[in-house]
N, C-alpha and C positions, 0 to 999 in steps of 0.2 A: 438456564443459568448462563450466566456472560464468561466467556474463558477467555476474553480480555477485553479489560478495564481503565481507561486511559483518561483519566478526569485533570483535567488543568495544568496538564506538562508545558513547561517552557526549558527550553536549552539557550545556553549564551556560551561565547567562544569569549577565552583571554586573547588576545593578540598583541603582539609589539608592535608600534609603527616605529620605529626607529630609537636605539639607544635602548634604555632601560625602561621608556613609557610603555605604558601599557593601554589597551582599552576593551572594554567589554562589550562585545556583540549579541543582543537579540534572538536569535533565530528564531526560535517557535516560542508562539504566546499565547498561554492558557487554550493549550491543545487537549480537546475533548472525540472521547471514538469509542467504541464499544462494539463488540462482537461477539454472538454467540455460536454456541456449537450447533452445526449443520448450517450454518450462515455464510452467504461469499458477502462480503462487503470491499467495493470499489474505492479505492481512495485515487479519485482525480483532482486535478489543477498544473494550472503552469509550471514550468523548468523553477527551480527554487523557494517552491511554493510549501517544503519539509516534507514530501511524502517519502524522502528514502529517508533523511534524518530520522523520522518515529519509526520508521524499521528500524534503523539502527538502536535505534533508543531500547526497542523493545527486547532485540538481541544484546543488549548489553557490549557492543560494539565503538561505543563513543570514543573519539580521539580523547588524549590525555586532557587536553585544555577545555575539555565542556566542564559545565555545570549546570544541572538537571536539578527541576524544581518539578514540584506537583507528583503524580501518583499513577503507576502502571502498576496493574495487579491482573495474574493468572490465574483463574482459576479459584479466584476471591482471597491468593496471599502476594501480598505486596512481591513485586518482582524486584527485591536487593541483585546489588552486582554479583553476590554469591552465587544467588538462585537463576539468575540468568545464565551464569557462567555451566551452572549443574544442568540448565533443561537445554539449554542450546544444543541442537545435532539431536536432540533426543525429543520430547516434549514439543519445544518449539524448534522448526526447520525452514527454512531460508530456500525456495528455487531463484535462483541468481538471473541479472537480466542476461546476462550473457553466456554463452554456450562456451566460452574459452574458460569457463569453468572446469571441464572434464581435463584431465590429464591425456594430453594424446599422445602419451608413449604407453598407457596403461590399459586392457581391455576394457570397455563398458563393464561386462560383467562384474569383475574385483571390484572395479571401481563403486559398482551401488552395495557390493557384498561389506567393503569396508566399514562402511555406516550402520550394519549389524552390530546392535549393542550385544542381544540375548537371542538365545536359541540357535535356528539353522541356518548359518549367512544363505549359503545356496540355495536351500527349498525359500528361504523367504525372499532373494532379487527374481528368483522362476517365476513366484506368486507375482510379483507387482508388474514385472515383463508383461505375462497374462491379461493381468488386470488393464494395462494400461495398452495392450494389440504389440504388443512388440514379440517378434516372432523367434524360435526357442533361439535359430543359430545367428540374433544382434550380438548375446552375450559375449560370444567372442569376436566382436567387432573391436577396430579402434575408433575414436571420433570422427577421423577424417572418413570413414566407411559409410556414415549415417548421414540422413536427409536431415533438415533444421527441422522438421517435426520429429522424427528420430529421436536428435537428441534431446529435444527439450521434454521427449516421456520421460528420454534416463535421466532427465534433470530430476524432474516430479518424483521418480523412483525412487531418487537416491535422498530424500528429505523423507519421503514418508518411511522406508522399511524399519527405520530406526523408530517405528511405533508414533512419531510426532502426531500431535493434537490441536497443534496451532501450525498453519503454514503462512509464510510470508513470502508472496511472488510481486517479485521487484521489475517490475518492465519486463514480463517472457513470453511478449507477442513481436516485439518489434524486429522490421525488417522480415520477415514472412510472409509469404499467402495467401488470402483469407482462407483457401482449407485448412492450410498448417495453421494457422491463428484458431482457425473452430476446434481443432481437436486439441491444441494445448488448452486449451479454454474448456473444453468439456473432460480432459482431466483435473480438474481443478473443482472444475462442478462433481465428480464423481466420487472427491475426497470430501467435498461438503455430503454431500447424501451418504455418504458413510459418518459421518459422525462428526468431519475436522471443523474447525472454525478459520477461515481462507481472510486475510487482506489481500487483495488484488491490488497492488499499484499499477497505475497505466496513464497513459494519455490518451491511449484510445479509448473513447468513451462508448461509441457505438460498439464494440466488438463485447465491451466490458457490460452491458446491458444485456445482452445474449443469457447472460449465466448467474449475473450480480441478483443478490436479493434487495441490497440496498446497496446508496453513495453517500458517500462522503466526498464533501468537495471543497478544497483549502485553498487557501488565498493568501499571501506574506505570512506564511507560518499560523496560521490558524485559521480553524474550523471556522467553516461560515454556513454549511450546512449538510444535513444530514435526509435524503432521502429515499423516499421507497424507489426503488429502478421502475416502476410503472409512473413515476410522477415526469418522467423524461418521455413525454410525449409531445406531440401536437405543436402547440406553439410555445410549450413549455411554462403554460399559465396553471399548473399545479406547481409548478414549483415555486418557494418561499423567499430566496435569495435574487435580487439584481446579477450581482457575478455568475450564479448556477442558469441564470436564463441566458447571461450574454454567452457563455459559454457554452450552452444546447443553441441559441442559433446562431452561432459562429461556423456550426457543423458546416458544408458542403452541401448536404442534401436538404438543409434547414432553409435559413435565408440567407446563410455564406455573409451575414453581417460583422464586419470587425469591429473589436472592442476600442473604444478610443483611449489613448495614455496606454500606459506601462507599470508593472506591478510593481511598488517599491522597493529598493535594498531595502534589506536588513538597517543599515545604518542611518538610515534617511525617512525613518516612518513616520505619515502626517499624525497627529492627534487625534483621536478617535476611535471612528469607525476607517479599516483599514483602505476601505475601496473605495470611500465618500469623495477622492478628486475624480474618480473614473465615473460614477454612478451620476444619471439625470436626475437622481429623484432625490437626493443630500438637500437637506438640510440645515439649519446653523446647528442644531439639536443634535449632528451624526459627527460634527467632530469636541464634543462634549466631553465625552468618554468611551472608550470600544465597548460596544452590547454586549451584554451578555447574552450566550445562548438561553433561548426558549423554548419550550414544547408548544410546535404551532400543526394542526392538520396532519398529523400521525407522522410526524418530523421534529426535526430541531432546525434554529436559522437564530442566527446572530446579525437581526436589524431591526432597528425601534419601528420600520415603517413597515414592516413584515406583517401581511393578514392572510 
């Protein structure tokens, strides 16, 4: 079963540019994602490409001025602002990208105990300490006492103890180590093999392939393709998407080839297919109308020219 369902979300911002005008912005267009339980799924792409917006979206977090179209559902019941407002902290839980999350006048310990809805705060922050290698005397640590792997268990800690079933990790590798990166990442995988359903947001794509069962890879605010984490191989000729391959050998250890052009604002999108000024293989047919996504070779891609 999919414990989240994200079928054709678009958000657009009101803004004033000056006086009383107003205008309405874009941002995410017919955003499509799905995740099941025991699932990591990766949501990569560029700096304003909406990976933290549909977290936002999904926490029911949106600034006063959006407006949310299309369909997020949990669990197969539509996620209203009520119901996000009720599972937030509980159900759905949020590891933040940044570690200045933690209160550093306040113990770690209290601090993951606080997010106890039900039963024993203390036996259940002990449990997850355990679970996740952190040793009994962190709990009376403060933040500044702990390594950046350190803190980012008590991150994962303090999302899960409150029972949460959906996690949402928002950038919590950056600036790390690759061991510190492998063990925040193999908590993450450890909450999937118990039962959770994980969106990973990252830029790092390599690191996120370690643990990802599948990606998602977004482009001007929508989906452009959805694949298995094995299809990122090689020369990255399993994968279905232009964008998903410049961006696998864009890698370093690929061909370290650069993408040519720049990903659109928001207010400035060509007609179409989103990527057809960047892409060598456009078209007059790719700025028509934006594709719909497709079921292509046990994925999804949104491109007419997609085999």
């Amino acid at each position: 079963m999919n414990a989240l369902e994200v079928d054709g979300l678009s958000v657009s911002f009101t803004q004033y540019t000056g006086g009383l005008k107003q205008r309405t912005v874009r941002v995410i267009h017919d955003l499509h994602l799905t995740i099941q339980a025991g699932e990591i799924v990766a949501v990569v792409g560029s700096s304003g490409s909406g990976k933290s917006l549909l977290a936002h979206a999904v926490l029911g977090i949106l600034p006063s001025n959006a407006v949310m179209t299309g369909s997020i559902r949990y669990n197969g019941e539509e996620l209203t602002a009520e119901r996000a407002a009720a599972w937030r902290g509980r159900d759905i839980a949020l590891v933040p990208q940044s570690v200045t999350f933690l209160d550093p006048l306040m113990r770690v310990g209290a601090q993951v105990r606080s997010s106890v809805r039900e039963g024993d705060a203390a036996a259940k922050q002990r449990a997850a300490f355990e679970r996740f290698r952190l040793a009994p005397d962190t709990e009376r640590k403060y933040p500044f006492e702990l390594s950046g792997g350190m803190a980012r268990r008590v991150l994962v800690s303090t999302a899960t103890v409150g029972g949460a079933r959906l996690i949402i990790a928002d950038e919590p590798t950056p600036g790390l180590d690759p061991a510190v990166v492998q063990e925040a990442l193999d908590g993450l995988r450890e909450l999937a093999d118990g039962g959770c359903a994980v969106m990973l947001i990252t830029h790092d794509i390599e690191s996120a392939l370690a643990v990802a069962d599948k990606v998602a890879v977004f482009y001007a605010g929508t989906t452009v393709e959805v694949a298995q984490a094995g299809d990122f191989a090689g020369s990255g000729s399993s994968l279905r998407h232009p964008y998903s391959r410049a961006l696998w050998r864009a890698l370093p250890q690929n061909d370290f080839a650069p993408i040519q052009g720049f990903q659109p604002h928001p207010d400035a999108l060509p007609p179409g297919c989103l990527f057809a000024p960047r892409c060598a293989n456009a078209t007059d047919g790719c700025g028509a109308a934006m594709p719909a996504m497709q079921e292509l070779r046990g994925g999804r891609v949104r491109c007419i020219h997609a085999t």
